[in-house]
C-alpha positions in Angstrom: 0.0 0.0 0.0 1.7 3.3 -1.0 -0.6 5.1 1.6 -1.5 4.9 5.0 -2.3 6.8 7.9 1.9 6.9 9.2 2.5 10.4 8.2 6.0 9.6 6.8 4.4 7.3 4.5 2.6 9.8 2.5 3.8 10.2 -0.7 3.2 13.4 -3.2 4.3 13.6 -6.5 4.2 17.8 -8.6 4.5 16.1 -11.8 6.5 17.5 -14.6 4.1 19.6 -16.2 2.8 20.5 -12.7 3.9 24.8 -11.9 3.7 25.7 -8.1 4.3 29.4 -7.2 3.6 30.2 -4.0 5.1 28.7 -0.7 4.0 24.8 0.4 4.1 22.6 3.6 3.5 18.8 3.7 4.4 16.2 5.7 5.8 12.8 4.4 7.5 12.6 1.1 7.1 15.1 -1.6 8.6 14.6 -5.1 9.0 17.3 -7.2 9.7 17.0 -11.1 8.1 19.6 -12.1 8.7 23.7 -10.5 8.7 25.2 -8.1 9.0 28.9 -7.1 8.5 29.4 -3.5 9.7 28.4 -0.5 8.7 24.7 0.7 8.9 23.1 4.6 8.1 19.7 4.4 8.0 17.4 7.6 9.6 14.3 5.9 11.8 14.2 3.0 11.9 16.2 -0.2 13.1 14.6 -3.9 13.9 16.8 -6.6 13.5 14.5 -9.9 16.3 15.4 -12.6 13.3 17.1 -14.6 12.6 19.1 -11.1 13.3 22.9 -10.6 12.8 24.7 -7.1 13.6 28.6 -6.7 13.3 29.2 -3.3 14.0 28.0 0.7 13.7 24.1 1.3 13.6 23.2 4.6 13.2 19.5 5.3 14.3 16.5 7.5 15.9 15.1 4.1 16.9 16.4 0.9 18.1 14.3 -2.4 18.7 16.5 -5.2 19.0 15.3 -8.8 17.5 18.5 -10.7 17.6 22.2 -10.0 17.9 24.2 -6.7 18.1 27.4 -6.3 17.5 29.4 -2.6 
């Protein structure tokens, strides 16, 4: 099961044709492959795909970066 009530076993994926502008929060694990432009806290971990761009502060308890960061 890829969800359940643990709140680290949440999983959210911003496909790559997905835009976000404006700041986010989540908890659990957030993908990103597609942008970003805001700042993002996420209670959990935070992937940015190689397709992935983020302009702005990430604060998370992990990070794994295969894309673009900038902030």
């Amino acid at each position: 099961m890829w969800w359940n009530s643990s709140r680290h076993s949440r999983v959210s994926i911003l496909g790559e044709t997905c835009d976000i502008v404006g700041n986010m929060s989540y908890v659990g694990r957030l993908e990103v492959m597609g942008r970003v432009k805001g700042d993002v806290v996420v209670s959990g971990m935070v992937v940015i795909g190689c397709a992935g761009f983020c302009t702005g502060t990430i604060k998370a308890d992990a990070l794994e970066i295969h894309g673009t960061v900038h902030g």
